[in-house]
C-alpha positions as CSV (number, residue, x, y, z in Angstrom):
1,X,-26.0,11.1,5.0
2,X,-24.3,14.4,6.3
3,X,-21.4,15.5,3.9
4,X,-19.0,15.1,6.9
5,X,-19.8,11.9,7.2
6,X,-19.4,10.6,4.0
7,X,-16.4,12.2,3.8
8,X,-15.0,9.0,6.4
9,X,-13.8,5.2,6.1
10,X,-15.0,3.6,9.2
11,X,-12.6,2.9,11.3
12,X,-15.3,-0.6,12.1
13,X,-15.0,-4.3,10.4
14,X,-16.3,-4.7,7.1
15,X,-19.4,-7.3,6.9
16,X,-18.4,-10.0,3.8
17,X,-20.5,-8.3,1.7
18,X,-20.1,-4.4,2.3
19,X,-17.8,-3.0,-0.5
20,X,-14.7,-1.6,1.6
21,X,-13.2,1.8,0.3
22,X,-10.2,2.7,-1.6
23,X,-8.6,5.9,-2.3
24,X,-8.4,8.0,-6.0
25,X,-12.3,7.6,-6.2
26,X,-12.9,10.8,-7.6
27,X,-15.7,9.8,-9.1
28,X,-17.6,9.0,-6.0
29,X,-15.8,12.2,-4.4
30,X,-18.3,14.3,-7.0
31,X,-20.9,12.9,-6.5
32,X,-20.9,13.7,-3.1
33,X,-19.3,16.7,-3.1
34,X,-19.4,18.5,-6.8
35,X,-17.7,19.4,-9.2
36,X,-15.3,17.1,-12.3
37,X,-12.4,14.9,-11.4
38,X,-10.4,17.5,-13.1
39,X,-11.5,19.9,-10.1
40,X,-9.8,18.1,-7.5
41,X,-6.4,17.9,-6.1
42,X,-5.9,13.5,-5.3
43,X,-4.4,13.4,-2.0
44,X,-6.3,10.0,-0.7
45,X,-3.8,7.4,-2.3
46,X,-0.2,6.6,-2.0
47,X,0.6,6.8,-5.3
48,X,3.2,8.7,-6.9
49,X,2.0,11.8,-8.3
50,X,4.6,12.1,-11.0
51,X,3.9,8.7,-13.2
52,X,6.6,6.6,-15.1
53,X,6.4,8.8,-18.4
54,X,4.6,6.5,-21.1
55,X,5.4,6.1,-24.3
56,X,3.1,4.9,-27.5
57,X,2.6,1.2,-26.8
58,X,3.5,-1.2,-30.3
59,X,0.9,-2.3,-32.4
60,X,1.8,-6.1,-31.7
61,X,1.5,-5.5,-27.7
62,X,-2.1,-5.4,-28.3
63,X,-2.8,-7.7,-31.3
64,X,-0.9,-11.3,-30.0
65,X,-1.8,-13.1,-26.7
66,X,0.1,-12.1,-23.9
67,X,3.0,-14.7,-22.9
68,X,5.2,-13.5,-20.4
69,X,8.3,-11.9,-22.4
70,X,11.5,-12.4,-22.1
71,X,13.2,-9.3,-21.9
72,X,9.6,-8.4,-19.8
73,X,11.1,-11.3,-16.9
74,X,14.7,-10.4,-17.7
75,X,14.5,-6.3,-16.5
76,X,12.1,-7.9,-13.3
77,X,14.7,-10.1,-12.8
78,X,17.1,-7.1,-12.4
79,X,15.0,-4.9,-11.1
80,X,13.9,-7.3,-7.9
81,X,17.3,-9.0,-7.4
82,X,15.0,-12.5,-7.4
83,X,18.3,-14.1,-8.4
84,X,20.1,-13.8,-5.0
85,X,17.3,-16.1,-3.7
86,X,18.1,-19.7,-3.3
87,X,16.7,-22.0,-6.3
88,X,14.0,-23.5,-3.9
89,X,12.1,-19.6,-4.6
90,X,10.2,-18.9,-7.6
91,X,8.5,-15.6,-8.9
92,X,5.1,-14.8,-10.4
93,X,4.1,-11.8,-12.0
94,X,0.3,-11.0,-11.9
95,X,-2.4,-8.1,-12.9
96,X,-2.1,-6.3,-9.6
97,X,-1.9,-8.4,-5.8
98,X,-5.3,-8.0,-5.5
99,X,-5.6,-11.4,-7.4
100,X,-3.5,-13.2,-5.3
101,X,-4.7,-11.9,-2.0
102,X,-8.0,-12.9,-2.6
103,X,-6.8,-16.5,-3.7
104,X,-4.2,-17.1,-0.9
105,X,-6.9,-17.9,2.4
106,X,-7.9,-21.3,-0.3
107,X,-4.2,-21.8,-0.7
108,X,-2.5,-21.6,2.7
109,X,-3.2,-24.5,4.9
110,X,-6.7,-23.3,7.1
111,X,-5.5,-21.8,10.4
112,X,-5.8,-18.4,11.3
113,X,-3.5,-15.2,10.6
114,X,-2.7,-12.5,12.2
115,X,-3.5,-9.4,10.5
116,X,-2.8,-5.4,11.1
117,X,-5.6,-3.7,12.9
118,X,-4.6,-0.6,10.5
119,X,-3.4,-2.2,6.8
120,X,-4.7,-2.9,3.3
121,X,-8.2,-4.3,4.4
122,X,-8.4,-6.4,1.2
123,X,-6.7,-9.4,3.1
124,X,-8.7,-9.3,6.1
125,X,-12.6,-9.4,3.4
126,X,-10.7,-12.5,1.7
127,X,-10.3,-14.2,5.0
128,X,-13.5,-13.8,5.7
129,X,-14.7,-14.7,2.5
130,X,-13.2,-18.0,2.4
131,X,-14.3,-18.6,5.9
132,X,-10.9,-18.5,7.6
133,X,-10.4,-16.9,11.2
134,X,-8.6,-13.5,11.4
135,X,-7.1,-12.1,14.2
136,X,-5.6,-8.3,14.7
137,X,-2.3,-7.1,15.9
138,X,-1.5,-3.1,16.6
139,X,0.0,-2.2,14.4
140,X,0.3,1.6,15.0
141,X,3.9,1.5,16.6
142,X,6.9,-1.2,16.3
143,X,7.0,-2.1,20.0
144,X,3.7,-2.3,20.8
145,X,3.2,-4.5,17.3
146,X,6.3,-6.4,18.0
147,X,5.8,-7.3,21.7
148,X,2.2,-8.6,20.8
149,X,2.9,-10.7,17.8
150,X,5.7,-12.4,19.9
151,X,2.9,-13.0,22.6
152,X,0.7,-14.4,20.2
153,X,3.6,-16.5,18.3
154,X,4.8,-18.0,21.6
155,X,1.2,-18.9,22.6
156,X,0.3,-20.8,19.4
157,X,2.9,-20.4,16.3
158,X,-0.1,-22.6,14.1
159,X,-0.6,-18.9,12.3
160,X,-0.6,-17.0,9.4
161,X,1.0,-13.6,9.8
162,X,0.7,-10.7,7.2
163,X,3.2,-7.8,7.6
164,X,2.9,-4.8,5.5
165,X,6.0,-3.3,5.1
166,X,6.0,-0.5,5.6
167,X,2.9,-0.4,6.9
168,X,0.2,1.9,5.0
169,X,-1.3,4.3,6.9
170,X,0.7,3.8,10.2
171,X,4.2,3.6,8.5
172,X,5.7,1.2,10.9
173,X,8.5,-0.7,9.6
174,X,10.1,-3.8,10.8
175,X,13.7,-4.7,10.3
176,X,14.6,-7.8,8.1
177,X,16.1,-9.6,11.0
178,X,13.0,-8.8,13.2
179,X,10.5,-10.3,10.3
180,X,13.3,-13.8,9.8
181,X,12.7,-14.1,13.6
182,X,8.9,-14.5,13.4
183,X,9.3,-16.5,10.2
184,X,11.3,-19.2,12.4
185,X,8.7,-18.9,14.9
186,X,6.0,-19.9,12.5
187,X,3.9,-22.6,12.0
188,X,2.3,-21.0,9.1
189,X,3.1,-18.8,5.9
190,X,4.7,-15.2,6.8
191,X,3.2,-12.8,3.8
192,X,5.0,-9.9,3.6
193,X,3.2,-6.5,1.5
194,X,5.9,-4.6,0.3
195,X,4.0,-2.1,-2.0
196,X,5.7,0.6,-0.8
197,X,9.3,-0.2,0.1
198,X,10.5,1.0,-3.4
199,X,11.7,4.2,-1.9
200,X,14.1,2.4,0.2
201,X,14.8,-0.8,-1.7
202,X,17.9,-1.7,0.4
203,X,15.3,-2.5,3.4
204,X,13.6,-4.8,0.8
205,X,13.6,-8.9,2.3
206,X,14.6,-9.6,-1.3
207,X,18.1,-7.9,-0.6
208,X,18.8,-10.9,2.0
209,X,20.8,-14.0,0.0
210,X,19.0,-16.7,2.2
211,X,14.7,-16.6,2.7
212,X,12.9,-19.0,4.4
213,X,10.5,-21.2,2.5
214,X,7.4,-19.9,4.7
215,X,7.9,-16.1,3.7
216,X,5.7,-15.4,0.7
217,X,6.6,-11.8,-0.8
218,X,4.5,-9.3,-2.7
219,X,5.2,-6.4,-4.7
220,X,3.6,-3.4,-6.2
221,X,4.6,-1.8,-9.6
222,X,1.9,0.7,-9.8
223,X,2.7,2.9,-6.4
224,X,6.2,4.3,-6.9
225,X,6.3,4.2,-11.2
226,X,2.9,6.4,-10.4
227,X,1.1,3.7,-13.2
228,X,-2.0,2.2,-10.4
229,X,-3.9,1.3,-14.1
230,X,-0.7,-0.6,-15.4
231,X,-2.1,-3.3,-12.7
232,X,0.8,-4.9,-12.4
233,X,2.3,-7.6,-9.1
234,X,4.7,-9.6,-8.2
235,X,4.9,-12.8,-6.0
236,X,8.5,-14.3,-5.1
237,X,7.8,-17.1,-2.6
238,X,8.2,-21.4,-2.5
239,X,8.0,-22.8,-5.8
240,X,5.1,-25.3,-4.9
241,X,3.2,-22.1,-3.6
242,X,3.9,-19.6,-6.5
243,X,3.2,-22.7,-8.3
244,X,-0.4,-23.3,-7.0
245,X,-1.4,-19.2,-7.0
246,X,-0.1,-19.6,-11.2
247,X,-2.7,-22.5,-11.8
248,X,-5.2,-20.3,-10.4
249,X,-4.6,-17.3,-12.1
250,X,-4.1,-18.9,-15.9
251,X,-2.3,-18.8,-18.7
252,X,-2.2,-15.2,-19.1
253,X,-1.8,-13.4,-15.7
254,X,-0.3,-10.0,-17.1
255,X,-1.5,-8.5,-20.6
256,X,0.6,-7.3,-23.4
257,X,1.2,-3.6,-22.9
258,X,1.4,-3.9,-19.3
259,X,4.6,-6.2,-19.7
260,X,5.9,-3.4,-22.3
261,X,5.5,-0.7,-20.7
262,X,6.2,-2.0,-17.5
263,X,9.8,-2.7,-18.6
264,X,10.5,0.2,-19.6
265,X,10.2,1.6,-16.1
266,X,12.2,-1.1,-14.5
267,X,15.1,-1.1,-16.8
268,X,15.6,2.8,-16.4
269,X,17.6,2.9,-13.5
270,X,18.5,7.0,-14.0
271,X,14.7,7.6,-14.0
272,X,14.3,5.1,-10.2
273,X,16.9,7.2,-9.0
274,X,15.7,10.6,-9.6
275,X,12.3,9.6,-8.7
276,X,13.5,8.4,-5.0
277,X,15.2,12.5,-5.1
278,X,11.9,13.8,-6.3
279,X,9.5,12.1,-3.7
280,X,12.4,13.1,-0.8
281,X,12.7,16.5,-1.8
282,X,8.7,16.7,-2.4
283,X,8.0,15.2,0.9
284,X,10.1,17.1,3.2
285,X,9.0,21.3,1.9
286,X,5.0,19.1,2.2
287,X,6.2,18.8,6.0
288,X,7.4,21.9,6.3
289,X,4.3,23.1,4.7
290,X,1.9,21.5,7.3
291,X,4.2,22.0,10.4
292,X,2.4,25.1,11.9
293,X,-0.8,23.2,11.4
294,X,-0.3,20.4,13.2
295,X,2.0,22.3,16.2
296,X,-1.7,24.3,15.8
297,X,-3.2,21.2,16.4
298,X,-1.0,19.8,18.9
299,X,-0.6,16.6,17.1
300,X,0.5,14.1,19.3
301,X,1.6,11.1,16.7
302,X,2.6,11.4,13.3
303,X,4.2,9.5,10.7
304,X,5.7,9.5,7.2
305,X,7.1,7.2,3.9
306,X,8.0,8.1,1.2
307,X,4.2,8.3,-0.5
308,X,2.5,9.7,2.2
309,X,2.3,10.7,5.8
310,X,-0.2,10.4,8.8
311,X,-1.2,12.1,11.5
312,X,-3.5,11.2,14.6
313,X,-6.8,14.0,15.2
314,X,-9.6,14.3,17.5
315,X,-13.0,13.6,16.5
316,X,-13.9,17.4,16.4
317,X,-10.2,18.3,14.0
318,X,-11.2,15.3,11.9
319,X,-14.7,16.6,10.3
320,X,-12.9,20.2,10.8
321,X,-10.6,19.2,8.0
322,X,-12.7,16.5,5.9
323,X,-15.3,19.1,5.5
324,X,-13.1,22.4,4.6
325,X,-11.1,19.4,2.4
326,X,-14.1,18.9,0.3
327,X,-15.0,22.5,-0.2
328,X,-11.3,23.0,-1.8
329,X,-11.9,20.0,-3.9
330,X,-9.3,18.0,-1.8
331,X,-9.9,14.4,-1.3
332,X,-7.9,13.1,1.9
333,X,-8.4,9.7,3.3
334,X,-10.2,9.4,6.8
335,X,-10.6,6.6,9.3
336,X,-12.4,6.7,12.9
337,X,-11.6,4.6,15.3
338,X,-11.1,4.8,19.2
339,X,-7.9,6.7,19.3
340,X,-9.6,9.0,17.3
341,X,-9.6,10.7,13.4
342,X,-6.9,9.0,11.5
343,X,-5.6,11.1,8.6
344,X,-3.8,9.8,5.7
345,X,-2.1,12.8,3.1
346,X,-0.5,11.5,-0.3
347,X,2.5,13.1,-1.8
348,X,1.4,16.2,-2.9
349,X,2.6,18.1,-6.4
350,X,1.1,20.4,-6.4
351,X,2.5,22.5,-3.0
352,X,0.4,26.3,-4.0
353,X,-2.4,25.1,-3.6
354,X,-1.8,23.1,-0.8
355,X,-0.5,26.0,0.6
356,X,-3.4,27.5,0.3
357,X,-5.6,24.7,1.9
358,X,-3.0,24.7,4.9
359,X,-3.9,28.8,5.3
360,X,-7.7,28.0,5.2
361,X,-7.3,25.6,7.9
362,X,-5.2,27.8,10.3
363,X,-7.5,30.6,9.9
364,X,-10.3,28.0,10.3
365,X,-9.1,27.1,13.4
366,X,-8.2,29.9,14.7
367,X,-11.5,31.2,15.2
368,X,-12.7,28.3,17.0
């Protein structure tokens, strides 16, 4: 395999049994490419780069079994505002949403769902794992998403629909009156992935006082605290749903440090709020810092969050900058597909040697 071309996701379907590929694999990365993890600059998730700051865990965090603590559920309770929710909703707290996603296709009853053509793939390998039909929506704009999933609602509402919101890579987001709507228009269980929305909580569907019983909600703890290993979730949904996913998952769905460290973050509310500052301020000089490249470029469609932003390439742009990426010891995320080279950037830290890279690339391409 060329290194260009290991440098890409496929933009194709993956087969039940093909592993599908994450981001922060720097291991892989050297494999292919050289050099220690230490060498490279992680710009292939959307994790924070500036983690939750830990502290020494207690001794009795790792020595009794993990029960879900109180003050652990009290500072969640705060945190996710679960307790505007009518007393028909319940939450469950899990070892990252992985778990559940691959447990909800044998929960929900067996129809199809609808599913992002761009998204968190993960959903799509546990429908077909359990058997269950998929179907895709676009999802790289709001209209075009919007006016097809109320096509496909009004032609059969017996569906499953996942929303990711926002949407990671494409960043579309929906607005909480939009996302009620096709909950009404339902049939089925409305999942919504709101991993990322902790940068703009007040757009979160846990701010609304009333939430239909179909609407199952996830949540990430890893992505904005910067803590992926902490693998921590959260489910808020029906209780006879959140109910069936915690007989699945066991007595002890979230270990001892986890919960202890894990409150700590969610309980310091000065910290959350300079941490929404820090990725703002961080995100808009990285914008400024890749303007004249993609003007260069004459990017036609790009998008941003608050974790990371995207931007649309040709084929010939895309190995351009996945192969001068690897020489610099950058990992990016890549994926092909007919509109062609989809590039994903995290939030970047460190802005040098980014600068750097961007100067590379510019001088790059100028001598094409």
């Amino acid at each position: 395999m060329s290194e260009s071309r290991a440098a890409f996701d496929q933009g194709t379907e993956p087969s039940s049994d093909e592993q599908i590929a994450h981001g922060g694999n720097l291991a892989q990365a050297c494999q292919q490419w050289g050099g220690s993890p230490a060498d490279w600059l992680d710009l292939s998730t959307g994790l924070s780069p500036y983690p939750y700051p830990v502290s020494e865990v207690p001794s009795h965090c790792w020595q009794a079994l993990p029960y879900l603590q109180a003050d652990f559920l009290a500072a969640t309770q705060r945190y996710y505002r679960p307790s505007l929710l009518p007393d028909s909703y319940s939450m469950l707290a899990c070892s990252g949403s992985q778990a559940l996603i691959a447990l909800l296709p044998y929960l929900l009853k067996a129809q199809p769902i609808l599913l992002p053509e761009l998204g968190y793939q993960e959903y799509q390998r546990a429908w077909q794992l359990a058997g269950q039909p998929w179907r895709q929506y676009p999802s790289w704009d709001e209209p075009s998403a919007a006016l097809h999933l109320d096509q496909q609602l009004a032609l059969n509402p017996r569906q499953h629909l996942l929303l990711i919101q926002p949407n990671n890579p494409s960043g579309i987001l929906f607005s909480q009156q939009q996302v009620l709507n096709w909950a009404a228009a339902l049939d089925g269980t409305l999942i919504v992935d709101e991993a990322f929305i902790d940068q703009r909580p007040e757009q979160s569907m846990l701010n609304l006082a009333s939430l239909p019983n179909n609407l199952l909600l996830l949540r990430s703890f890893g992505k904005f605290f910067g803590l992926a290993g902490l693998r921590l979730a959260f489910a808020f949904g029906s209780q006879p749903l959140i109910n069936r996913l915690q007989q699945h998952l066991g007595s002890w769905p979230v270990n001892g440090p986890s919960q202890w460290l894990a409150k700590q973050g969610l309980q310091d509310q000065e910290w959350q709020q300079q941490q929404r500052q820090r990725h703002q301020h961080q995100m808009q000089a990285q914008q400024q810092l890749l303007a004249p490249l993609l003007r260069a470029w004459q990017v036609s469609w790009q998008q941003q969050q608050g974790l990371f932003c995207s931007w649309l390439l040709t084929p010939k742009l895309g190995k351009e900058l996945a192969e001068l990426a690897a020489k610099e010891r950058i990992l990016l995320r890549y994926w092909h597909g007919p509109k062609g080279t989809l590039v994903r950037m995290g939030l970047c830290a460190d802005l040098p040697r980014l600068a750097t890279f961007t100067a590379k690339l510019l001088s790059a391409h100028s001598q094409d």
